[in-house]
C-alpha positions in Angstrom: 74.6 8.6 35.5 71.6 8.3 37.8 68.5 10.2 36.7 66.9 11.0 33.6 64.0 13.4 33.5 61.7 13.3 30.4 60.2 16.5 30.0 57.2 15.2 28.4 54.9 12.0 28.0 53.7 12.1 24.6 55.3 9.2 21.9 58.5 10.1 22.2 59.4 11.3 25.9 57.0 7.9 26.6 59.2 5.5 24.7 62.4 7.2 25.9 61.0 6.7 29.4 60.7 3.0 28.4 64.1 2.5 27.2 66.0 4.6 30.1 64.0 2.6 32.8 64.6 -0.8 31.2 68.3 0.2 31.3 68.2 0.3 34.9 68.7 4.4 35.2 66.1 6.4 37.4 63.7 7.6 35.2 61.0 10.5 35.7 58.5 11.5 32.7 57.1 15.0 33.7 54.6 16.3 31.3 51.3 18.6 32.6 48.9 16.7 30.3 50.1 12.9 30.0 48.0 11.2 27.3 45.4 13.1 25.4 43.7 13.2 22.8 46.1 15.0 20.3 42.9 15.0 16.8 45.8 14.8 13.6 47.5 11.9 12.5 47.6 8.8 14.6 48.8 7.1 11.6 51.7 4.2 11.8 53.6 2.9 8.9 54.8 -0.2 7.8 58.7 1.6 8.6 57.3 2.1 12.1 56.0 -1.0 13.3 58.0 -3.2 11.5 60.6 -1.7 13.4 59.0 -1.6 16.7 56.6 -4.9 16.4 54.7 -3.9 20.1 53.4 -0.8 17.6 51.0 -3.6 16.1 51.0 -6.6 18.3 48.7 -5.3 20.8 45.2 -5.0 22.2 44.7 -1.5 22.0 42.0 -0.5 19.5 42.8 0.7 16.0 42.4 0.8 12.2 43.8 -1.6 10.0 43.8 0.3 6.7 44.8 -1.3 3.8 42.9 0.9 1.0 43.7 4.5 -0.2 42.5 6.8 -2.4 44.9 10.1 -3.8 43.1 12.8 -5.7 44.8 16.1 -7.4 43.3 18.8 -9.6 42.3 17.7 -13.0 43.3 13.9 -12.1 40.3 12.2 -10.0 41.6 10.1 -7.8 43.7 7.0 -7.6 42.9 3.9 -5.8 45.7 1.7 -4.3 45.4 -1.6 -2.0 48.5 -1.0 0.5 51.1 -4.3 0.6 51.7 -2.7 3.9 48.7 -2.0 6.2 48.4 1.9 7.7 47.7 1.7 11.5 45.4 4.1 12.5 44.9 4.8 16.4 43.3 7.5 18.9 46.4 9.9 19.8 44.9 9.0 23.6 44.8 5.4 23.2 48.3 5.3 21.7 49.7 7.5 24.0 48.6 5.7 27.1 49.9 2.0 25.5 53.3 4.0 25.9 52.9 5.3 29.1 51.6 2.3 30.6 54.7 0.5 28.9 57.3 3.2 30.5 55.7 2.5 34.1 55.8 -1.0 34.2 59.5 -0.9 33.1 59.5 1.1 35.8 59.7 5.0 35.0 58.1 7.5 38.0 55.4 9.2 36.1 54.3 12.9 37.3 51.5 14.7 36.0 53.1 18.6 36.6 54.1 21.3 34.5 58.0 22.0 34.5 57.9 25.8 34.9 62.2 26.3 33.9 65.2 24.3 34.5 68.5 25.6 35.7 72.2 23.7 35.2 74.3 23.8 38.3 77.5 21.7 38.8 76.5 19.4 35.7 73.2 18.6 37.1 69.8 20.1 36.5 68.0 21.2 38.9 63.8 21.5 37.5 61.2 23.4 38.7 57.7 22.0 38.3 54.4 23.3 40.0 55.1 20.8 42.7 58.0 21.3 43.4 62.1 20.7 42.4 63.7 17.9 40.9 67.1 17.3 40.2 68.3 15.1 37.6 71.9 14.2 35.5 70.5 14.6 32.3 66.9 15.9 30.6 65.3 14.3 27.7 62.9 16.9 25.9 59.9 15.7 24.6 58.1 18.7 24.8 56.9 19.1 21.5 56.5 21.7 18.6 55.2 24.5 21.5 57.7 24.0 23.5 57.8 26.3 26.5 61.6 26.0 27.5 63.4 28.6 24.7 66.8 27.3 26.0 66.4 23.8 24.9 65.3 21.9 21.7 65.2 23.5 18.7 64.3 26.8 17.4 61.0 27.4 15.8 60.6 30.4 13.1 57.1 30.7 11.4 58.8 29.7 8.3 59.6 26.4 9.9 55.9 25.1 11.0 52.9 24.1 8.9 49.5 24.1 10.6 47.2 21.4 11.2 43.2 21.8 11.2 40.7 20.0 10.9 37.2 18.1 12.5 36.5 14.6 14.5 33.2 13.7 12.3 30.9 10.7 14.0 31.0 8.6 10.6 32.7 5.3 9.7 34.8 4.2 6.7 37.5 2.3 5.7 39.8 3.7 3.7 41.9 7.0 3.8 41.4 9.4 1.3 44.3 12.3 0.4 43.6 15.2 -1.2 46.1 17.7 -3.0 44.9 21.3 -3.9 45.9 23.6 -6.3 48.6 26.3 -4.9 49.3 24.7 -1.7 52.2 23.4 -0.1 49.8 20.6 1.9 46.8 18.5 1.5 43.6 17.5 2.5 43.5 14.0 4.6 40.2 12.0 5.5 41.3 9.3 8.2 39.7 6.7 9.6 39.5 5.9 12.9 37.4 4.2 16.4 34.1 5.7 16.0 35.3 8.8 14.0 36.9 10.5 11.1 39.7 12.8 11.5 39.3 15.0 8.5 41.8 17.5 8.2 44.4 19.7 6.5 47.9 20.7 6.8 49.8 23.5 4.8 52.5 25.7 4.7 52.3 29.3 3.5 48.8 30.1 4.5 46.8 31.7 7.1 44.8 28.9 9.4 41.3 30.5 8.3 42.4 29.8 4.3 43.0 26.6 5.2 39.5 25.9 6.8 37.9 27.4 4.0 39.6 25.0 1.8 38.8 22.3 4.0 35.1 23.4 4.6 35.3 23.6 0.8 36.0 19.9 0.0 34.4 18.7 3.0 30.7 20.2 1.1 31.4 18.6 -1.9 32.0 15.3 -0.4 28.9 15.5 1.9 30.9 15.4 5.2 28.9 16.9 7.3 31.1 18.8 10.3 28.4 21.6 11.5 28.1 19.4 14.6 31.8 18.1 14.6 34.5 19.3 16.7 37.3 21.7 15.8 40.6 21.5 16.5 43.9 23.1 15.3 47.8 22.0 15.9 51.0 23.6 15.2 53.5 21.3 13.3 57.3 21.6 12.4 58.3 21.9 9.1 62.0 23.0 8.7 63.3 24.7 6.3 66.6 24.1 4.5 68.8 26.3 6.8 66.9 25.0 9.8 68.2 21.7 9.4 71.7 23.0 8.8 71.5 25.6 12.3 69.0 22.6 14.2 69.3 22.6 17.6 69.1 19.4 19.2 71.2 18.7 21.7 73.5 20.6 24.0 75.0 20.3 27.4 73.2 17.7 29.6 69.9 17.4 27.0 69.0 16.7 23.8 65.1 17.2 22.5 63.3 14.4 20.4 60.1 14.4 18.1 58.6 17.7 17.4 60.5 18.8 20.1 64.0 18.5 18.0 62.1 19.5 14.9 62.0 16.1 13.7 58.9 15.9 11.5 58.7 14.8 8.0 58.3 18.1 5.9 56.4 16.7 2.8 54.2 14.3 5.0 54.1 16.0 8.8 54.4 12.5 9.5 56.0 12.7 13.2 55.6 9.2 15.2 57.5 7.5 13.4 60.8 10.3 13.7 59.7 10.7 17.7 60.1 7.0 18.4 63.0 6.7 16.2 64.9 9.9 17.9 63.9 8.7 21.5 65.7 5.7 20.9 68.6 7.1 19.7 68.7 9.0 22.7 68.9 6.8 25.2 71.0 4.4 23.0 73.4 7.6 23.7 72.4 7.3 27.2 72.3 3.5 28.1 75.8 2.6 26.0 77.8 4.9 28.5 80.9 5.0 26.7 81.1 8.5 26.2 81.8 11.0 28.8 78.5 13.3 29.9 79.1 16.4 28.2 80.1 14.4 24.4 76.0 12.4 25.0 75.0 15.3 23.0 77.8 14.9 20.0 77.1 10.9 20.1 73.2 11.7 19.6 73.9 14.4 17.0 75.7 12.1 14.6 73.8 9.4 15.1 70.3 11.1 14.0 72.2 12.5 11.1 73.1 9.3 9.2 69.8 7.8 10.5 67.0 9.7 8.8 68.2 13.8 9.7 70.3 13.8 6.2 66.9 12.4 4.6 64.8 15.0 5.8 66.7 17.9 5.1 66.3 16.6 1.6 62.9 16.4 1.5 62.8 19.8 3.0 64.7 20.7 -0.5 62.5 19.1 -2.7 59.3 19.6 -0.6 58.2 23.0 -2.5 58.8 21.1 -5.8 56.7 18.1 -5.2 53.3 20.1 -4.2 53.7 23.2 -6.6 56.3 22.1 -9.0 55.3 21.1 -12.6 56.2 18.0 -15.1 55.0 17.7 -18.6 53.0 21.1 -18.8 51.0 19.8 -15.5 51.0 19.9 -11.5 53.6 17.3 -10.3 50.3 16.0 -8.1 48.0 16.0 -10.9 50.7 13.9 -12.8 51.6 11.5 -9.6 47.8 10.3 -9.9 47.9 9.7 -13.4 50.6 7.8 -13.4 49.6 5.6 -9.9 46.8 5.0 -12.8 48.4 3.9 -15.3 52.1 2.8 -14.7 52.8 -0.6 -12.2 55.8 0.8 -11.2 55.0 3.7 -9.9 52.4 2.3 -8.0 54.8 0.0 -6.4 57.3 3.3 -6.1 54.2 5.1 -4.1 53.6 1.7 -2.1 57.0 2.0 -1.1 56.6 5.9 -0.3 53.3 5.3 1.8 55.2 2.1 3.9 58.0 4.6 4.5 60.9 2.7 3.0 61.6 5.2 -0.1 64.0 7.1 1.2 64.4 10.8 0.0 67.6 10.7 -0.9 67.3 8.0 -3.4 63.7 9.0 -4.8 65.4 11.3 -8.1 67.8 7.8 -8.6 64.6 5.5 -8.8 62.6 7.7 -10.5 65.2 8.9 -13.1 66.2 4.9 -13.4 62.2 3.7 -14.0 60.8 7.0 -16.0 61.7 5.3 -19.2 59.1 2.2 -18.1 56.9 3.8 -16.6 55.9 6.4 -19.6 56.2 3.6 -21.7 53.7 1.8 -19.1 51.5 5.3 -19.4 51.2 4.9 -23.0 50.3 1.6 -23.6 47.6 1.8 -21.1 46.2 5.2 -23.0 46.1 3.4 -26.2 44.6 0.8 -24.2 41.6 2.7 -22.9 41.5 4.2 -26.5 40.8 1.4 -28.3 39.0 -1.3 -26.3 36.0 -0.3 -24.5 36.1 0.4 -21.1 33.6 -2.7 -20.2 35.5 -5.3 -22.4 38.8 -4.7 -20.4 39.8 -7.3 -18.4 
């Protein structure tokens, strides 16, 4: 093989760019936008970083967050000092880190639009607004709105969530997350350089409800976003036969990050899946073991037993964890009075904010520690019935 074209230079077409060009293959990243600004998210976990260490041991400017707040419906809010730092960056500044890092490994990057792509004698051959390219094999990186319908995956509304929210000129912190009652979503108030991202992400409703209900909660917290600037994002969120039908790979490509669907769909957390799928990719790629057309197969498999399997479980529990009940109560209403009350599930939520809880294993660990931690709930109820509330130690 001896070109690779990345359609697309956000995280994940960036970091396959990286990879491919460090490999020693001819590497083009062709995206009409390069970095920008993209206003949701930003946020790196412990999962991430500690698995790609560049993701924190840099100079570009972020947010060091280690202090969260989770509020639900007849709850308050929960307070919990993260073991494992959030890092919070500017989608722009973020973005560029990895572009910068895919150019001096030596990737060709070209700021065009790819307009459609044809396959001819098991090569592609691209058409962009400056012209043709042809190339062995396409990475797409295109994200959720992908323009190209015969690659990456296949979007149906009941498959996204949306994404809304304001950059407000204030300072804090700490993140704040915000359940509602009736949604499949939440509110999120993150920190980061010289703004807030306050926002909201939900499946199941109409963008202008979801303003209201963020316009709703930002009053009653005093943020003020009359002068702050709007923006809105599309987001997958698959459904159970979504992940079973997903297409991500075919003959000569195979899409990564929101491209491939590959978001989580109880968090919308996607960096971390974009990276991870990139290198994947061009671990498919590089090892060159397999002929051409069986890449795709290689990278199929290989995403399943990684994390794919995982989140098509959590699309199966996903409804179930934001409108599902437990003990006569919202399941979010009771998650923040037991992150109150019960140590371990603090450190099970730790574990779920860091991104090492796996989905698959959540029902085990919280079936195997429900006996402890209502026993946990109890004794600190009696607790705060008995001795005052300023005697406690």
């Amino acid at each position: 093989m001896k070109r690779v074209a990345v359609l697309g230079g956000g995280p994940a077409g960036a970091f396959a760019a990286h990879k491919l060009a460090q490999a020693g293959l001819e590497t083009y990243i062709l995206d009409e936008k390069l970095a920008w600004e993209k206003p949701c998210g930003g946020g790196i976990t412990y999962k991430a970083y500690e698995r790609y260490p560049f993701l924190r041991d840099n100079d570009t400017p972020k947010q060091i967050v280690t202090e969260t707040y989770i509020a639900a419906p007849q709850a308050g809010a929960a307070r919990m000092n993260l073991r494992q730092p959030l890092l919070i960056y500017s989608r722009y500044d973020l973005n560029n880190l990895l572009l910068k890092r895919a150019e001096g490994a030596g990737a060709k990057v070209e700021k065009t639009r790819v307009l459609g792509l044809e396959r001819q004698d098991k090569r592609w051959r691209l058409k962009t607004r400056h012209g043709e390219l042809e190339a062995d094999y396409c990475i797409v990186a295109t994200g959720a709105r992908n323009p190209l319908r015969d690659v990456g995956t296949q979007l149906r509304p009941a498959d996204t969530m949306i994404a809304l929210g304001y950059y407000v000129p204030e300072n804090r912190s700490h993140v704040d997350i915000q359940f509602l009652p009736g949604l499949e979503g939440y509110i999120w108030v993150f920190p980061r350089q010289g703004h807030l991202s306050v926002g909201i992400c939900g499946k199941g409703e109409p963008a202008h409800r979801l303003r209201a209900r963020l316009e709703a909660y930002m009053r009653e917290k005093s943020i003020d976003y009359a002068k702050a600037q709007f923006y809105s994002h599309l987001l997958p969120s698959l459904e159970v036969p979504a992940w079973k039908s997903n297409r991500l790979a075919g003959d000569g490509w195979m899409a990564v990050g929101d491209a491939g669907g590959l978001v989580d769909p109880i968090t919308g957390e996607g960096l971390y899946y974009a990276m991870r799928s990139a290198d994947l990719a061009t671990d498919a790629i590089v090892r060159d073991t397999h002929p051409v057309h069986e890449i795709s197969s290689v990278y199929r498999r290989d995403l399943h037993h990684d994390f794919g399997e995982d989140l098509a479980f959590g699309a199966c529990i996903a409804q179930r964890v934001f409108l599902g009940r437990f003990l006569f109560r919202a399941v979010p209403t009771r998650m923040v009075e037991f992150m109150r009350r019960s140590p371990r599930f603090q450190e099970l939520m730790q574990d779920l904010f860091a991104g090492t809880q796996p989905y698959l294993t959540l029902r085990h660990r919280l079936l195997r520690n429900l006996n402890g931690t209502l026993q946990e709930i109890m004794m600190s109820f009696m607790v705060q019935r008995i001795v005052p509330g300023d005697q406690r130690a």
